[in-house]
C-alpha positions, -999 to 999 in steps of 0.1 A, spaced: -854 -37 371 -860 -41 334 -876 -75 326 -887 -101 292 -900 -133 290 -883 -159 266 -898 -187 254 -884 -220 236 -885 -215 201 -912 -231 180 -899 -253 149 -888 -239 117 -901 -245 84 -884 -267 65 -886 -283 30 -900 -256 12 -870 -238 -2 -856 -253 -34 -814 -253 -23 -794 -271 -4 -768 -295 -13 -774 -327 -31 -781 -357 -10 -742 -374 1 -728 -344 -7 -699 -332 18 -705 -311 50 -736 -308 34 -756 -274 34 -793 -264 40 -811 -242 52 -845 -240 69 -869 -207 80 -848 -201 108 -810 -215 102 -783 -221 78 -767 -254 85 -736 -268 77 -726 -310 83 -761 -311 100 -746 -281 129 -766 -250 125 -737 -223 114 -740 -185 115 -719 -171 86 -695 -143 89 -694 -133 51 -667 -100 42 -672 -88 9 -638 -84 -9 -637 -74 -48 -611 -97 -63 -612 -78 -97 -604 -45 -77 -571 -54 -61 -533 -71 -75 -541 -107 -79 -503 -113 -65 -515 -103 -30 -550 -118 -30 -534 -149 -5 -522 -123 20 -555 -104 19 -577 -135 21 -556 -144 48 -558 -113 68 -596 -115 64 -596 -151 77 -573 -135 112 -605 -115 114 -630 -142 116 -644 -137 85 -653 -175 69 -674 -170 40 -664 -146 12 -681 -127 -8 -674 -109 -42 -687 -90 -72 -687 -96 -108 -687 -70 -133 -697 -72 -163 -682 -44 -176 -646 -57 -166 -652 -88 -178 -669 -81 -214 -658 -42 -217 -660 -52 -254 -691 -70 -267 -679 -108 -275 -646 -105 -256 -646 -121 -225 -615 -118 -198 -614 -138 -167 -574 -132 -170 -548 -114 -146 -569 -92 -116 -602 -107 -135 -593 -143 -127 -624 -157 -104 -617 -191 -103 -581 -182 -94 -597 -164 -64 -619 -190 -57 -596 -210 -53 -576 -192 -30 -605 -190 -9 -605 -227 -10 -574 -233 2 -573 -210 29 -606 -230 42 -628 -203 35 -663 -203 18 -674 -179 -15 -708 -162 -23 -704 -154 -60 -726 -122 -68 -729 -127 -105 -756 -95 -111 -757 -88 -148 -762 -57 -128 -741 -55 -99 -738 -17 -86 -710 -17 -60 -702 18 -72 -698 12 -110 -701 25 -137 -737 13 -153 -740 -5 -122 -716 -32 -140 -735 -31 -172 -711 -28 -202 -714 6 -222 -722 -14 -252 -755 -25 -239 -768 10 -242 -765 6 -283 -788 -30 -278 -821 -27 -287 -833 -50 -253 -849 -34 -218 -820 -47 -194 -831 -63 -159 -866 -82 -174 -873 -110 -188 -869 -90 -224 -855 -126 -244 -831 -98 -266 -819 -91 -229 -816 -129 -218 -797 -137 -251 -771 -110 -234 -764 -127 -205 -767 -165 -212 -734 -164 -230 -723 -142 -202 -738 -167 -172 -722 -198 -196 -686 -183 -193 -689 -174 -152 -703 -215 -150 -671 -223 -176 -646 -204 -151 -663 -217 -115 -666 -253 -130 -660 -282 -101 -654 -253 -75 -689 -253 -63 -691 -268 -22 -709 -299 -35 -679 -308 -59 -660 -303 -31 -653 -265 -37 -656 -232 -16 -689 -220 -37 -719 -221 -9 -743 -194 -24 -746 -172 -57 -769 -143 -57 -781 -132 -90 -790 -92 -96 -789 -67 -73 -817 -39 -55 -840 -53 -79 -870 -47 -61 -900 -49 -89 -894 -83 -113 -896 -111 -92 -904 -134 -122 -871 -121 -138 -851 -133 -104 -867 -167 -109 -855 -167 -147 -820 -153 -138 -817 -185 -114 -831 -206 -139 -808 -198 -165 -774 -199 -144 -779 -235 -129 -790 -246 -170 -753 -231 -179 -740 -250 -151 -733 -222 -119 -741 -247 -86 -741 -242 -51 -762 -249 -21 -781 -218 -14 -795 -186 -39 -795 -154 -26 -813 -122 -35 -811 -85 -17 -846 -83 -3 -842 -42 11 -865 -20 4 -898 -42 4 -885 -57 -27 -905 -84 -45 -885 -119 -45 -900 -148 -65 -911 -171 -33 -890 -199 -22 -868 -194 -48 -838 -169 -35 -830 -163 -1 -840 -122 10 -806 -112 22 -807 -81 44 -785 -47 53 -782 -16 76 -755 11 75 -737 38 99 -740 65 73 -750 73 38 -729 89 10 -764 85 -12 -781 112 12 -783 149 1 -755 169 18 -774 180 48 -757 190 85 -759 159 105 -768 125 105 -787 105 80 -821 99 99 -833 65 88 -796 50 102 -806 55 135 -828 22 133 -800 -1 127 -790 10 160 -821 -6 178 -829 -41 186 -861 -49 166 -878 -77 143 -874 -59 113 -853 -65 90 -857 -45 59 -840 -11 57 -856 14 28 -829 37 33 -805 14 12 -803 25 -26 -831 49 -22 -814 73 -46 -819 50 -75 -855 41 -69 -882 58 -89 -904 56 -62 -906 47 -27 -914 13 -16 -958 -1 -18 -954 -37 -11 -943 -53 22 -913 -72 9 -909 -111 18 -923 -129 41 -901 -135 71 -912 -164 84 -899 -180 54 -864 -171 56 -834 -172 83 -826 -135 90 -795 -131 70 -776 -101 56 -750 -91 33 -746 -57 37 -743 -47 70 -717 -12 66 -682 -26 76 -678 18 69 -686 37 42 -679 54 7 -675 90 1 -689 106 -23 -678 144 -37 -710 159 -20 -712 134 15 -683 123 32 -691 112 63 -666 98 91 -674 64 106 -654 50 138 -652 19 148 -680 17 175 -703 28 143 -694 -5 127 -692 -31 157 -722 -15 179 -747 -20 144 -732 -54 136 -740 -63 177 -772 -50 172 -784 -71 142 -774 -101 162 -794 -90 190 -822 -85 169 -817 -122 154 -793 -121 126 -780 -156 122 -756 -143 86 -736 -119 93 -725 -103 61 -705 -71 59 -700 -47 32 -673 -37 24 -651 -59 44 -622 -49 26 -614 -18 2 -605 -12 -31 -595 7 -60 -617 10 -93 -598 -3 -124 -579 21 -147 -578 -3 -173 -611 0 -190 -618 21 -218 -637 47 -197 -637 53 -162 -652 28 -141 -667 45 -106 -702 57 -103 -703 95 -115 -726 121 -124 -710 113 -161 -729 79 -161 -761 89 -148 -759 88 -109 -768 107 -82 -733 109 -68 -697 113 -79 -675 89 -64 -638 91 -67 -621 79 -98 -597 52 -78 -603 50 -41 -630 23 -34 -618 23 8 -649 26 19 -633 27 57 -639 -4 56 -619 -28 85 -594 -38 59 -588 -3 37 -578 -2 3 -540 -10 5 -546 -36 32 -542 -16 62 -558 -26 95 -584 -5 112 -594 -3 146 -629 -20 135 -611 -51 124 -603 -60 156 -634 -50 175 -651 -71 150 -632 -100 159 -640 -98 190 -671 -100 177 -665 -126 153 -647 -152 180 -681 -153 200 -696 -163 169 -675 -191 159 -675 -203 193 -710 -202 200 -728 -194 167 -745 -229 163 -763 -225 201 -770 -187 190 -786 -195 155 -816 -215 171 -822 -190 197 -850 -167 186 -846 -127 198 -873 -118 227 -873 -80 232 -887 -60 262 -922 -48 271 -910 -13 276 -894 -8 239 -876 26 227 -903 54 217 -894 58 183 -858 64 161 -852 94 186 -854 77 218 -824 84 233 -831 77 270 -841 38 269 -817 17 277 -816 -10 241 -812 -47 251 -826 -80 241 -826 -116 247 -820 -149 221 -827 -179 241 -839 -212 239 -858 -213 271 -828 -227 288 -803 -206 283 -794 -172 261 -771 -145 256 -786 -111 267 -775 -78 241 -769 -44 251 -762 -14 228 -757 18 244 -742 34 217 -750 47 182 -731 81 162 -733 110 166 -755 118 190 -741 99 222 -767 81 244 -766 89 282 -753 62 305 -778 43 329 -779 37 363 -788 7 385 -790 -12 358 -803 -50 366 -822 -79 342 -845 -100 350 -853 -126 321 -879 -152 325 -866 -183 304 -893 -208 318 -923 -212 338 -895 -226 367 -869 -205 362 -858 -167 363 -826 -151 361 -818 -121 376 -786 -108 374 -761 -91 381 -764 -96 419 -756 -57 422 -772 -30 401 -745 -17 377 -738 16 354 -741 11 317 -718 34 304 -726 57 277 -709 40 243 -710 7 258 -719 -27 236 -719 -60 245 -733 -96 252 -739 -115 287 -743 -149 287 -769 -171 306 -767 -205 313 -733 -206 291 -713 -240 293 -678 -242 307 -670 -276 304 -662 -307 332 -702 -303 338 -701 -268 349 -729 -244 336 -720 -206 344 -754 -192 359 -747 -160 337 -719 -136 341 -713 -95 333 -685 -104 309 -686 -116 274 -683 -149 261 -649 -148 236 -635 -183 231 -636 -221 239 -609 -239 238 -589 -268 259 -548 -257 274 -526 -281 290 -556 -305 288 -580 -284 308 -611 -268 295 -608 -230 291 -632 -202 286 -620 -169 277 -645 -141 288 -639 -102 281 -648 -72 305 -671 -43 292 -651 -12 304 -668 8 336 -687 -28 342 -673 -51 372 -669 -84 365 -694 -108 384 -698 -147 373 -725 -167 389 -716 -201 392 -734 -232 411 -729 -231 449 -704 -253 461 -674 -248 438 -643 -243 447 -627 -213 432 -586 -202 428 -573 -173 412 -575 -138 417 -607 -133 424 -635 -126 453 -658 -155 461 -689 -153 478 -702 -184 484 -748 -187 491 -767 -213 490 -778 -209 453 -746 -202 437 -715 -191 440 -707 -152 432 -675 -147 414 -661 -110 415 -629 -105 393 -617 -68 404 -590 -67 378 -593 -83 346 -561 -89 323 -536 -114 312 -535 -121 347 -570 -128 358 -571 -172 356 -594 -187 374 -594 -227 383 -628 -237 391 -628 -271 405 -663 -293 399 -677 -326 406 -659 -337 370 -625 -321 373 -612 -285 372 -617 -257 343 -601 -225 339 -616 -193 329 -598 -166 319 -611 -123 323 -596 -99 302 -599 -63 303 -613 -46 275 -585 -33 255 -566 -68 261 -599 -85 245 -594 -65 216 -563 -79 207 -568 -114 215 -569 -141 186 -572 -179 184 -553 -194 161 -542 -231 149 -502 -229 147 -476 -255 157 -497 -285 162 -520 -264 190 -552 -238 193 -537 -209 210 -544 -175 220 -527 -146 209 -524 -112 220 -511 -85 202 -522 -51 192 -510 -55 154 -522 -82 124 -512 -120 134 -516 -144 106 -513 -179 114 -500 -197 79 -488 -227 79 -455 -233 101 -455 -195 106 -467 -169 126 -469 -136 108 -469 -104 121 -477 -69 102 -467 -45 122 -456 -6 118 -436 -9 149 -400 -17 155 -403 -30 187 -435 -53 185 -447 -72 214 -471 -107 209 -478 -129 242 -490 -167 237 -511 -190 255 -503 -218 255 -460 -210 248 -440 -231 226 -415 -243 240 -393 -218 223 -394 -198 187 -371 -186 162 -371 -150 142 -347 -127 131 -345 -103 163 -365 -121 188 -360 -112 226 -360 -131 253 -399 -149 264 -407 -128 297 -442 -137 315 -473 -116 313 -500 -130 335 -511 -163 325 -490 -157 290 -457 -156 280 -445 -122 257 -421 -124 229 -405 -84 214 -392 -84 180 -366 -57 174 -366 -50 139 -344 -29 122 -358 13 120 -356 27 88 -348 64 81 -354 76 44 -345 105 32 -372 118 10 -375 155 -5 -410 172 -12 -405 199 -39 -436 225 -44 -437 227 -79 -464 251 -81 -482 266 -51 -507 286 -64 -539 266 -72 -571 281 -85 -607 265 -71 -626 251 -101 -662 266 -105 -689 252 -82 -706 226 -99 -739 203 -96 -750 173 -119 -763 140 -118 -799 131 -110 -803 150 -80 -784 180 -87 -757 172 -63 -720 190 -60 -699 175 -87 -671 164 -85 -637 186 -105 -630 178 -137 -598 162 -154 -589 196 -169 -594 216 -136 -562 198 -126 -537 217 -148 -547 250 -121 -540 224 -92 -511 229 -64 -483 206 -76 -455 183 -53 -435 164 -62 -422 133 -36 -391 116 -41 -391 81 -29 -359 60 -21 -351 28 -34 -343 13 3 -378 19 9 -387 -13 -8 -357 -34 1 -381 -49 34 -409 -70 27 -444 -52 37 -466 -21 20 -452 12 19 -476 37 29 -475 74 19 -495 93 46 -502 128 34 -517 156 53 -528 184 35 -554 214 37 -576 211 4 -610 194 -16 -596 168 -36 -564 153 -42 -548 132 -71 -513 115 -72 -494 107 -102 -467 81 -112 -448 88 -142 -479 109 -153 -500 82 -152 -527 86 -122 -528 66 -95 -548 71 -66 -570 104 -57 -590 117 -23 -618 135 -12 -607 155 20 -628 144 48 -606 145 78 -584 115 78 -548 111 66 -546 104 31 -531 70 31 -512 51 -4 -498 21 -8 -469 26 -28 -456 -15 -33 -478 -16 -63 -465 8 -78 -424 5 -68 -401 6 -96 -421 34 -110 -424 56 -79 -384 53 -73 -380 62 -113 -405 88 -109 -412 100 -79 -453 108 -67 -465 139 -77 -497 157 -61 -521 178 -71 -545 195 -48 -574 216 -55 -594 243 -31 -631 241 -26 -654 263 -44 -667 286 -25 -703 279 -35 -702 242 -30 -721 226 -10 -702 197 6 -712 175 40 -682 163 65 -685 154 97 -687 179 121 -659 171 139 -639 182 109 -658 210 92 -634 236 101 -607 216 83 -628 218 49 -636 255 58 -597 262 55 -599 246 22 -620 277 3 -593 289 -15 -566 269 -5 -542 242 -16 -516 235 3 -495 200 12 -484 199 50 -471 170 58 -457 140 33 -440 103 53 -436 72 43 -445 45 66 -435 10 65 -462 -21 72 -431 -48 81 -440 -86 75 -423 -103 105 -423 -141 108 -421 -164 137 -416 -201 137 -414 -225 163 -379 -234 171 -391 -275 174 -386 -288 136 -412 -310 142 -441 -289 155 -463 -273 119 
């Protein structure tokens, strides 16, 4: 029996911290020691970064709105300075640069913004963002140096001039700003930094700084803002995994993470950082994947991304901010390159172009497997975020002995004394964590009451991650004792109240509710004189219950695992719904929108229209409680020829550079010895609405492609397909066609991939060679309701 006492939460600290929005202001925003609230509701934010200046502003809508189907609701995104003022005294905010356009996008679409304004930014860039022109100034950058101050004022000035009447209390999307970045030894020059952007007229509710790495904030002036990653591209190219990751993988009170940047410090960290009893524990940089770099390139799945944002919850989070949400592609258009390289200084190289970062949303918009386990994710949290946020984390007596413990079983309570969510992770990479038997809780929420549950001991399976509720609210005055099934999603069908739970693989379902209830569905009901046990022996589409109380009947609905990953909730046709469907549904406007690589996709609805209209729509069939639509959309066959220009490619010299004398990454000129292809690509590829996605397989080190000689996109082999949008690029890759260049390894050069894939890069000393080349098509398929009136 594994056991914790929780205990009501004593009250925060409030009125210290110098934000918030103005008094009358809208929805107003504050925050206190232990919550951000919006509209006087405590609100946990689910904050994606997405890099508006690194991606075609003509499909920043569709993007936003993909990032909104994931639950995402606050926004956040770089400014560079370097792309803004690549030459001293000319400022662009035009074309890809245009931030208020973006902001207002965001706006729109009912999503919030954190600007991150820097001067120095980081994100991969070259100079950290810092213009090359700042070198020549005779100023000490990041201080309070006033030749340095002069610098950015003007620069501060024109962000204010572009984000003018956007911030939340003039009605905008604008809730927080954070000025610098990994600044960890000027806390006066943070202060100033603030100082200066609200005097050139930047607003919003809260100010944020990163606080990693014990870094020292001015007090009560920015809010510490937090992060934890699977990997680590910055770490020397050692066999296995980065050591200090494995703590994100733990429920604990800690928040700060030293690991974060450490390549760039001159030293390690002295001071303790802030104090965290002044601050809500909120992040911004919690690894939605991770770069690769020429030397690292590690591989993170999607249980790497959803098990460490699970565990920050756990451990108390109540901001949720992920970086990267969505990928990217550095900017071609500046007068130098613009990635982080051993040319500029850096530890690493990075690639020229690809800014992916594996993040949930990849670099041409494609969808990854952690998108939807974060929703999942992300559904709980807008459902039940403002009971979670004042619900402090109580953790168990017998804790985890160390970053190597492999054998305790992780799992934590937030309560308030009444009720709570209990966290489990059982899962972190690499190195796979044993399942556990007989597995039961007992959690003391009061001097009266303890919970013990379930009412038989259980496995926990090895990989397994997820959240229990206790005391959890169903509606028509029925509280749900606690149940092994996690809460999803609230929401009212045919006028009933109904709860949507999901089952943890390997884990039979068991809800406690009071005794006396009356239960239908398909389901085993024990009744005792405490409670009522509810055993669901297969969960799906299928598995409604009707649970009839002293106020009227709910419904709950169980569904499997894999079925929970699919589900959304969307607003479409005048109703919430639920959707399930294993591709991207975006709800906009009159429309539902599905991008799908399938021609046969399949979507179910709950509740069902009563009918729809698309181009290809089958006939509505039932599936359990739901009711299925297919789409037959028409299959494309291109013909496409791959030429081998030249197969013979010589391996550049093994290289090292940068400030660590890491592998470096081949030069422009090593690619006139490269393999050569050449990829034809049909007009009719196009003539659909949707990406076009060349997936290349190859045996090889790096990669570039070429359009009409001018590079495009390039890739550091580390297992994956090599994916590429082509819609970008259309009329040029038809004219053209998309010539590749590969290059062997060096034989000398030392170069970390997973080890999954190691033999792969093995086969690459020496060798060049393009294996497979397809174009894939990402179809935009819309569905309205056939009912004229319904929007």
């Amino acid at each position: 029996m594994l056991s914790l006492r929780s205990q009501k939460p004593s009250p925060a600290l409030s009125g210290h911290l110098p934000m918030g929005s103005a008094e009358g202001a809208p929805r107003a925003v504050s925050v206190d020691s232990r919550r951000v609230l919006r509209a006087g509701e405590a609100w946990i934010p689910v904050m994606g970064e997405f890099h508006f200046s690194r991606y075609p502003a003509a499909e920043w809508r569709e993007e936003l709105l993909k990032m909104r189907a994931g639950g995402i609701d606050l926004v956040a995104t770089y400014l560079f300075w370097n792309q803004h003022e690549d030459l001293r005294g000319t400022l662009r905010f035009d074309g890809n640069l245009d931030v208020r356009h973006f902001v207002q996008l965001c706006g729109e679409l009912g999503l919030a913004v954190a600007v991150r304004i820097g001067p120095w930014s980081h994100g991969e860039c070259r100079n950290g963002g810092f213009p090359d022109w700042l070198e020549g100034v005779d100023c000490t950058p990041r201080t309070d140096d006033p030749a340095y101050l002069a610098l950015v004022e003007p620069y501060y000035a024109r962000i204010a001039h572009e984000l003018r009447g956007l911030a939340h209390d003039e009605g905008g999307p604008i809730v927080a700003v954070q000025v610098e970045n990994e600044l960890y030894d000027q806390p006066a020059h943070l202060a100033t930094l603030r100082r200066t952007a609200e005097a050139v007229g930047i607003r919003a509710p809260l100010w944020t700084a990163t606080g990693w790495g014990a870094a020292q904030l001015p007090e009560d002036v920015l809010l510490p803002l937090y992060g934890g990653y699977p990997e680590a591209f910055w770490e020397d190219a050692h066999e296995g995994w980065t050591r200090d990751m494995r703590r994100h993988y733990f429920f604990t009170p800690i928040r700060d993470d030293h690991a974060i940047g450490a390549d760039l410090r001159n030293s390690a960290p002295t001071g303790t950082g802030p104090d965290d009893r002044r601050y809500p524990y909120a992040t911004c940089e919690l690894g939605g994947g991770m770069a690769i770099a020429y030397h690292r390139r590690p591989v993170v799945p999607a249980e790497d991304v959803t098990s460490l944002a699970l565990a920050k919850l756990g451990s108390g989070s109540v901001w949720q901010g992920y970086y990267l949400y969505h990928g990217c592609s550095q900017r071609l258009d500046r007068s130098v390159p613009n990635q982080e390289s051993h040319a500029t200084g850096y530890p690493n190289d990075l690639p020229r172009i690809s800014y992916d970062f594996q993040a949930p949303l990849g670099e041409y918009g494609q969808v990854r497997p952690s998108f939807h386990g974060l929703r999942l994710q992300h559904l709980f949290l807008a459902d039940s975020g403002a009971d979670l946020a004042g619900m402090p984390t109580a953790l168990p007596d017998a804790e985890p002995d160390g970053l190597d413990d492999r054998t305790t079983l992780r799992w934590a309570v937030r309560s308030d004394g009444e009720r709570g969510f209990l966290f489990v992770n059982n899962h972190q990479p690499h190195e796979s964590l044993s399942e556990h038997e007989q597995v039961r809780f007992r959690v003391v929420l009061d001097d009266a009451r303890t919970v013990t549950f379930p009412g038989q001991p259980v496995t926990v399976p090895s990989g397994a991650h997820f959240v229990w509720p206790v005391g959890y609210d169903l509606g028509g005055g029925i509280r749900l004792g606690w149940a092994t099934a996690q809460p999803v999603t609230r929401l009212h069908v045919d006028g009933l109240p109904l709860t949507v739970l999901a089952a943890t693989a390997g884990i039979p379902v068991s809800l406690a509710l009071p005794a006396g209830l009356r239960v239908e569905g398909p389901a085993e009901v024990t009744a005792g004189a405490d409670s009522t046990l509810v055993c669901v022996p297969e969960p799906g589409a299928g598995a409604l219950l009707t649970v009839h109380g002293p106020a009227g009947p709910v419904r709950v609905l169980v569904l499997d695992e894999d079925r929970a990953r699919s589900v959304n909730r969307v607003r479409v046709w005048g109703e919430d719904r639920l959707v399930l469907c294993d591709e991207l549904v975006l709800a906009d406007g009159p429309e539902l929108r599905l991008h799908t690589v399938s021609s046969t996709p399949s979507f179910a609805l709950l509740p069902a229209p009563a009918a729809l209209s698309a181009p290809g729509l089958g006939a509505p069939e039932a599936d359990g409680a739901f009711t299925r639509w297919t789409l037959r959309l028409p299959s494309e066959s291109y013909e496409r020829v791959v030429t081998c220009v030249r197969s013979g490619a010589e391996a550049p010299p093994a290289r090292t550079g940068g400030s660590h004398n890491r592998a470096s990454a081949p030069r422009d000129e090593d690619f006139d010895s490269a393999a050569v292809y050449r990829i034809s690509v049909p007009r009719a590829a196009f003539d659909v609405e949707g990406e076009v996605l060349l997936r290349l397989s190859f045996t090889g080190d790096v990669a570039r492609a070429y359009i009409g000689g001018r590079l495009v996109a390039d890739h550091f082999w580390y297992g994956p397909e090599w994916e590429i949008g082509l819609r970008r690029f259309a009329d040029e890759a038809v004219e053209h066609g998309v010539e590749i260049r590969l290059l062997p390894l060096p034989h000398d050069s030392k170069v970390h991939v997973d080890a999954s894939v190691r033999e792969g890069l093995d086969a690459a000393h020496g060798a060049a060679v393009l294996h497979t080349a397809r174009l894939e098509h990402v179809r935009r398929a819309s569905v309205r309701s056939a009912d004229a009136g319904l929007d």
